[in-house]
C-alpha positions as CSV (number, residue, x, y, z in Angstrom):
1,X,116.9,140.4,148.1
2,X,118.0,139.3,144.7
3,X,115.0,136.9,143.0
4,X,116.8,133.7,143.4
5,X,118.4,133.9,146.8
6,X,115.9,132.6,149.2
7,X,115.6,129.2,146.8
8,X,119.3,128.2,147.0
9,X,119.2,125.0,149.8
10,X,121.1,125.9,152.7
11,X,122.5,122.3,152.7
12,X,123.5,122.9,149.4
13,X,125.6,126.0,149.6
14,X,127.1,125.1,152.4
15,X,128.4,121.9,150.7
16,X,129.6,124.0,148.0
17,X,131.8,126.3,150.2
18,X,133.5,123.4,152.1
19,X,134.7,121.7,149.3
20,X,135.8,125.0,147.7
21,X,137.9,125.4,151.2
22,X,139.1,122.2,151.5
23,X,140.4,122.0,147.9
24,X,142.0,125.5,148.5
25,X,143.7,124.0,151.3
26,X,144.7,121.1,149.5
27,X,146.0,122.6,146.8
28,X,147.7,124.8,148.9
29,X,149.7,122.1,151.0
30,X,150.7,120.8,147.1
31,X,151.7,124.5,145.6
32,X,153.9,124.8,148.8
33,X,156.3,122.3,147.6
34,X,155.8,123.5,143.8
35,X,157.9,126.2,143.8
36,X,160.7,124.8,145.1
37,X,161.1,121.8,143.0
38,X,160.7,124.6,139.8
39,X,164.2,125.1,140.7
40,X,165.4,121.7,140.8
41,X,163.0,120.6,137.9
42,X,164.8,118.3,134.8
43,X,165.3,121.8,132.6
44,X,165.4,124.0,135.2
45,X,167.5,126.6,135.8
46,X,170.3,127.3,132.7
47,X,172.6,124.3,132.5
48,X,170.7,121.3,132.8
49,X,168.3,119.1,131.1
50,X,166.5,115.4,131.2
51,X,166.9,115.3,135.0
52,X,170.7,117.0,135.1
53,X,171.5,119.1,138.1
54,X,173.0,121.9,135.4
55,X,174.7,124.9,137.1
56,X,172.7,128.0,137.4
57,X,173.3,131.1,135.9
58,X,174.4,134.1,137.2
59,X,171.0,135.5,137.6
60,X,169.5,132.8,138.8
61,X,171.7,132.3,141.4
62,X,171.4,135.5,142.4
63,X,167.9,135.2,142.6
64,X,168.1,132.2,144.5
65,X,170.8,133.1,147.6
66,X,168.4,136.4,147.8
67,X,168.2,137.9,151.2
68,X,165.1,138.2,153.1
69,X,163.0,141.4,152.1
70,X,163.7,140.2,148.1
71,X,161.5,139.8,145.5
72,X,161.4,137.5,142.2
73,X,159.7,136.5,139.3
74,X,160.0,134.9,136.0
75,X,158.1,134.0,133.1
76,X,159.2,130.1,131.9
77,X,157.3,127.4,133.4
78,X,160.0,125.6,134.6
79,X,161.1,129.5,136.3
80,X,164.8,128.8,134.3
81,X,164.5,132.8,134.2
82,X,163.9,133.7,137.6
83,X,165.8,137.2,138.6
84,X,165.1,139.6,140.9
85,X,163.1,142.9,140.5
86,X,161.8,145.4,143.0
87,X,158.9,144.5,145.3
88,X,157.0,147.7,143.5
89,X,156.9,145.1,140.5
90,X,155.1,142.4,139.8
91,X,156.7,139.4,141.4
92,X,156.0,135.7,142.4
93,X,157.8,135.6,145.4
94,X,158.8,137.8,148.2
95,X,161.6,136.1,150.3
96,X,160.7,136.1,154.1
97,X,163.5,134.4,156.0
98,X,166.4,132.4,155.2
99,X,166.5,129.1,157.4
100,X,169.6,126.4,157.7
101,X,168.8,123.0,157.7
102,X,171.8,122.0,157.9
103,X,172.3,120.2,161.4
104,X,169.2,118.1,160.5
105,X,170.9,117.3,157.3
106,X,174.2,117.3,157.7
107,X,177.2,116.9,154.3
108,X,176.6,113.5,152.6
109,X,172.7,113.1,153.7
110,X,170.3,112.4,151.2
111,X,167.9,115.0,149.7
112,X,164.8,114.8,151.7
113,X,161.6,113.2,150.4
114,X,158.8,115.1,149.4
115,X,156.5,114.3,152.6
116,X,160.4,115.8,154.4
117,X,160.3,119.0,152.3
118,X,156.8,119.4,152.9
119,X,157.4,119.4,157.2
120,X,160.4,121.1,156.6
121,X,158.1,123.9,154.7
122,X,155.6,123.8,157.9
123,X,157.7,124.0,160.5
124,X,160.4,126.3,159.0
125,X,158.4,128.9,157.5
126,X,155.4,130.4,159.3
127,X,156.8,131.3,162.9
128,X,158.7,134.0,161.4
129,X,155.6,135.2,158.9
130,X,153.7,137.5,161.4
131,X,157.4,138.9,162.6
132,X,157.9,140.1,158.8
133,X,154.8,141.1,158.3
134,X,154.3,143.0,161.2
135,X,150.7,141.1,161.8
136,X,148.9,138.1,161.2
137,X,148.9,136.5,157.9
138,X,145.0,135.6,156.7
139,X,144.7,131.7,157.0
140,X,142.0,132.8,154.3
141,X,143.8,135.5,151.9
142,X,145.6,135.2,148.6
143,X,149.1,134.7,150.3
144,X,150.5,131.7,151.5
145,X,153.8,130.3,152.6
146,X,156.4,128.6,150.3
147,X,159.9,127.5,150.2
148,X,163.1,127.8,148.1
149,X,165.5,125.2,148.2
150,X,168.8,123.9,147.0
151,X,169.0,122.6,143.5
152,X,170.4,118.3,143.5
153,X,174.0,120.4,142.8
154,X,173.9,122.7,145.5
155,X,172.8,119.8,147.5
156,X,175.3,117.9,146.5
157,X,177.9,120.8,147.5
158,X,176.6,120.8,150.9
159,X,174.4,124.1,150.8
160,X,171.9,123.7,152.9
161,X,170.4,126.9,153.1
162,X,166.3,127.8,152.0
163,X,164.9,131.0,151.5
164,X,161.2,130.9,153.0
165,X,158.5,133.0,151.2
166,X,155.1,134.6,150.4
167,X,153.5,133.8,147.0
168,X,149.9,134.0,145.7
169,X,148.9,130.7,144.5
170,X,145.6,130.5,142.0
171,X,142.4,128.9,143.0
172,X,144.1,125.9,140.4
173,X,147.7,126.1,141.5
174,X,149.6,128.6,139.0
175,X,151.5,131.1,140.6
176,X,149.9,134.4,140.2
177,X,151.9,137.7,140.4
178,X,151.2,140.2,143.0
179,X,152.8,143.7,143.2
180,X,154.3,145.7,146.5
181,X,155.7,144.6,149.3
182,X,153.7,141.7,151.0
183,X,153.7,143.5,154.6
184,X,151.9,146.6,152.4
185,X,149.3,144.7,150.4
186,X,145.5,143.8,151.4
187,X,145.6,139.9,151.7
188,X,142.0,139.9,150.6
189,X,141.6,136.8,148.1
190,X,140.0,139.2,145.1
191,X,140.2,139.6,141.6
192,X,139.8,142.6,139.6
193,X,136.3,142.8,138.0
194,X,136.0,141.2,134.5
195,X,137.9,138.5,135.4
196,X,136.7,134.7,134.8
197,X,138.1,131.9,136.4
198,X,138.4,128.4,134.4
199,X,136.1,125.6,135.1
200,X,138.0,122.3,137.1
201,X,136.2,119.8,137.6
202,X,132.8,121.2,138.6
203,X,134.7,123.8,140.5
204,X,137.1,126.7,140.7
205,X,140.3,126.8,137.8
206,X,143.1,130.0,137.4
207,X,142.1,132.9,135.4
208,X,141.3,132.6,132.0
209,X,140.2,134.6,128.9
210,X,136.2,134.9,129.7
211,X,136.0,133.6,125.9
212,X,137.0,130.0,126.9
213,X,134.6,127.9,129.1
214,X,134.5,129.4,133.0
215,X,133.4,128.7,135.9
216,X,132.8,132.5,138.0
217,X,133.0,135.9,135.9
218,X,134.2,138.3,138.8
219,X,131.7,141.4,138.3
220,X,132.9,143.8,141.3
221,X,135.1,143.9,144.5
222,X,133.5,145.4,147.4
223,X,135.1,146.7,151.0
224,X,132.9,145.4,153.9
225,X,134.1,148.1,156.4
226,X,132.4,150.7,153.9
227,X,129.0,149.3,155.4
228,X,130.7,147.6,159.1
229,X,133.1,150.0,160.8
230,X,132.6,149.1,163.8
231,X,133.5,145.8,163.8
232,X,133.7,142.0,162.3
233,X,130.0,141.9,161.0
234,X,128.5,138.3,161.4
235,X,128.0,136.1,157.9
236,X,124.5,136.7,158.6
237,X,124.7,140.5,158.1
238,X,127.4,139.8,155.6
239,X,124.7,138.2,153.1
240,X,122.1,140.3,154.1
241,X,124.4,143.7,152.8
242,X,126.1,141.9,149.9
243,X,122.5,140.3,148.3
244,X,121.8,143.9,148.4
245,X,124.9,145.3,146.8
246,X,126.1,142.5,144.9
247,X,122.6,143.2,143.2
248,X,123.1,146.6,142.6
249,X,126.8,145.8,141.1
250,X,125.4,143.1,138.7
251,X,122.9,145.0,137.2
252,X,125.7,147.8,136.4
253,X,128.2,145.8,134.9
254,X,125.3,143.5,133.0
255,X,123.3,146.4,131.8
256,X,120.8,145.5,133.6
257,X,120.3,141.7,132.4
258,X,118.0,138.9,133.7
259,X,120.7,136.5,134.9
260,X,117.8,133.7,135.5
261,X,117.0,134.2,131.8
262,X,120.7,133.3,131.0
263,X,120.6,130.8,133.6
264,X,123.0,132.3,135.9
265,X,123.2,132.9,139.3
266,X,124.5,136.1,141.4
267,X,127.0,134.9,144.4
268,X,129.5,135.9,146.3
269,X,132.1,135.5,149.1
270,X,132.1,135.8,153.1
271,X,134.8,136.6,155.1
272,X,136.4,135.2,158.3
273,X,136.9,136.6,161.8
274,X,140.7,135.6,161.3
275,X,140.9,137.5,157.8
276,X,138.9,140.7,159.0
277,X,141.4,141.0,162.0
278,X,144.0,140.8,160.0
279,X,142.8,143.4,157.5
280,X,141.1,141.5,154.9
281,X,137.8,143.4,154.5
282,X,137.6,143.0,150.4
283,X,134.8,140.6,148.6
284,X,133.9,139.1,145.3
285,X,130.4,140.1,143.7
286,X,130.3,136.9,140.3
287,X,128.3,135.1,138.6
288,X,128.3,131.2,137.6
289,X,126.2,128.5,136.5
290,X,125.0,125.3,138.3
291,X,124.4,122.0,137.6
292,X,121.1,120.7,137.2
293,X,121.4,118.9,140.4
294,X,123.5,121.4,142.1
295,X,126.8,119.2,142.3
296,X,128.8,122.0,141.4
297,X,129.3,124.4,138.4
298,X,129.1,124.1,134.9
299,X,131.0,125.7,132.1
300,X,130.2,129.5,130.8
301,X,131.1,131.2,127.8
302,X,131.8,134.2,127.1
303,X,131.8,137.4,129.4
304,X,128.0,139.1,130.5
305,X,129.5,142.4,131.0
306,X,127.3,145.4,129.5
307,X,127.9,144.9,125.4
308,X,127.0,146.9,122.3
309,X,123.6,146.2,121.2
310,X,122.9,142.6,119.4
311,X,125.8,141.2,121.4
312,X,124.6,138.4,123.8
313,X,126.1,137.4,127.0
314,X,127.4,134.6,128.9
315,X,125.8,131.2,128.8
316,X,125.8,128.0,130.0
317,X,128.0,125.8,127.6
318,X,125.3,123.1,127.8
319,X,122.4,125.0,127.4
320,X,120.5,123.2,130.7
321,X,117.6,124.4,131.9
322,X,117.3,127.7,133.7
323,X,118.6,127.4,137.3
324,X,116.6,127.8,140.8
325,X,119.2,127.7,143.1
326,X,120.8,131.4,144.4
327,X,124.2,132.0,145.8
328,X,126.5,129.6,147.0
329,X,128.6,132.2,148.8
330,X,131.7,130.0,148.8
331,X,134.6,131.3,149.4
332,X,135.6,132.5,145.6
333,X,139.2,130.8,146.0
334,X,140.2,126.9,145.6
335,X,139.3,124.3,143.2
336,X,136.3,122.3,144.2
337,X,136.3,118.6,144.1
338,X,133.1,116.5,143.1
339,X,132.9,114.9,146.3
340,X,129.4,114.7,148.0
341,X,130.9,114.2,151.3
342,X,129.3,116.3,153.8
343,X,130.8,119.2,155.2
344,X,133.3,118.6,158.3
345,X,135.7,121.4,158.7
346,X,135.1,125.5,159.1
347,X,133.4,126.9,156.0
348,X,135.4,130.2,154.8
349,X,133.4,132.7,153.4
């Protein structure tokens, strides 16, 4: 058992994890609706600007009346260059289904409010996810349903056609790229090793440079069913395996540090009965620093990956005392909040 694990308060981590969770799912309700209004933004889309409904271009029109099976991406924030490119490349947005909402709201009806879009996102685009697929979709994984919808011109015109869809949204909302088709890719929410993940709040940001202040440094990914194949293995024998590896993996990729002495702790994530049936089997080994009273995490610089000699690792931007508690275990995926609310919904793991 790695040194600091049995001093972690139960109450503690499992605070930690719920509001991880619960922001995830937050934020998730909120990034639903984002994409779509990136292509009726003031800006967006060639043609328009300060609030104008411009005309689209030819590629982005084409990218937005795509068929179901299609796959897009852009670069600009405001996605005025979205186009299509094969599912094999790295893509935002995998179209799922096209749905007409047009009998709801018919020619000369105004554009829906955002608590409409938002139902109209619920109820329009998640029956036909598991069809597409061809199984479940993980309540738990990286994907997550999203909707396309008419620009304020096209509105105007009377289309009333939206193109449902599969995106990855970061732990802090921006829309991370994800490459091959979705029915073909492990849903398991897992970054590659080395990367760190900002600090929000006292929680969990988007990936950034491990230079700038961050929260988690992700140091491996490992497969439960390597150990568990003959089944979903409790969260009990989840911890007891990944203290064990998640040890082993840490002291590879830190050259053997003393993450107490940098005031750091070794954690990791748990997975679901819903994500292992449906496939997700992957896990995050990281590290992180908490706050003196355990509230949440504080800022880290700078990566503690293996370095030449004379280089120094990661530490606590604050330089607080050396932390007692072990791993929080929670979840590795949406922003925490800094509410001390108790815990009151499923913990994901």
């Amino acid at each position: 058992m790695s040194p600091s694990a049995d001093r972690f308060p139960a109450a503690t981590t499992q605070t930690l994890r719920t509001r991880v969770v619960m922001g995830g799912i937050f934020a998730g309700a909120l990034i639903a609706l984002a994409l779509s209004v990136l292509f009726t933004g003031s800006g967006g889309f060639a043609g328009g600007s300060g609030g104008g409904a411009g005309k689209l271009s030819p590629e982005a029109e084409e990218a937005f009346h795509s068929p179901p099976g299609s796959c897009l991406t852009w670069t600009n924030p405001d996605a005025s260059d979205a186009r299509k490119v094969a599912c094999t490349q790295p893509h935002k947005f995998e179209v799922t289904a096209l749905v007409d909402i047009g009998a709801q709201f018919p020619e000369g009806a105004p554009v829906p409010s955002l608590e409409q879009w938002q139902q109209i996102a619920q109820q329009k685009c998640t029956s036909d996810v598991k069809p597409y697929l061809g199984h479940n979709l993980d309540p738990y994984g990286k994907l997550t349903t999203n909707l396309l919808r008419p620009t304020p011109s096209q509105w105007d015109d009377g289309d009333r056609q939206l193109r449902c869809g599969l995106q990855w949204a970061g732990p802090g909302g921006t829309l991370l790229a994800t490459t091959g088709p979705a029915k073909e890719q492990d849903q398991s929410l897992v970054f590659e090793p080395g990367t760190c993940l900002a600090l929000q709040g006292k929680g969990v940001g988007d990936p950034v440079d491990c230079t700038k202040p961050h929260s988690y440094e992700i140091i491996a990914t490992l497969d439960l069913k390597t150990k568990f194949k003959d089944g979903y293995p409790s969260q009990d024998d989840q911890k007891a395996w990944l203290d064990t590896e998640c040890t082993k993996q840490a002291s590879d990729y830190t050259g053997g540090a003393d993450l107490d002495a940098k005031k750091l702790i070794l954690t990791w994530d748990l997975r679901e009965q819903e994500s292992w049936d449906a496939g997700s089997a992957k896990v995050n080994c990281k590290v992180a620093a908490l706050l003196p009273d355990k509230s949440g995490l504080q800022a880290v610089t700078g990566s503690i990956k293996a370095a030449p000699a004379g280089a120094d690792g990661g530490q606590p931007q604050d330089g607080g005392q050396p932390q007692d508690g072990g791993p929080p275990s929670d979840g590795g995926g949406g922003p925490a909040t800094s509410s001390s609310a108790p815990p009151t919904s499923k913990q994901n793991g």
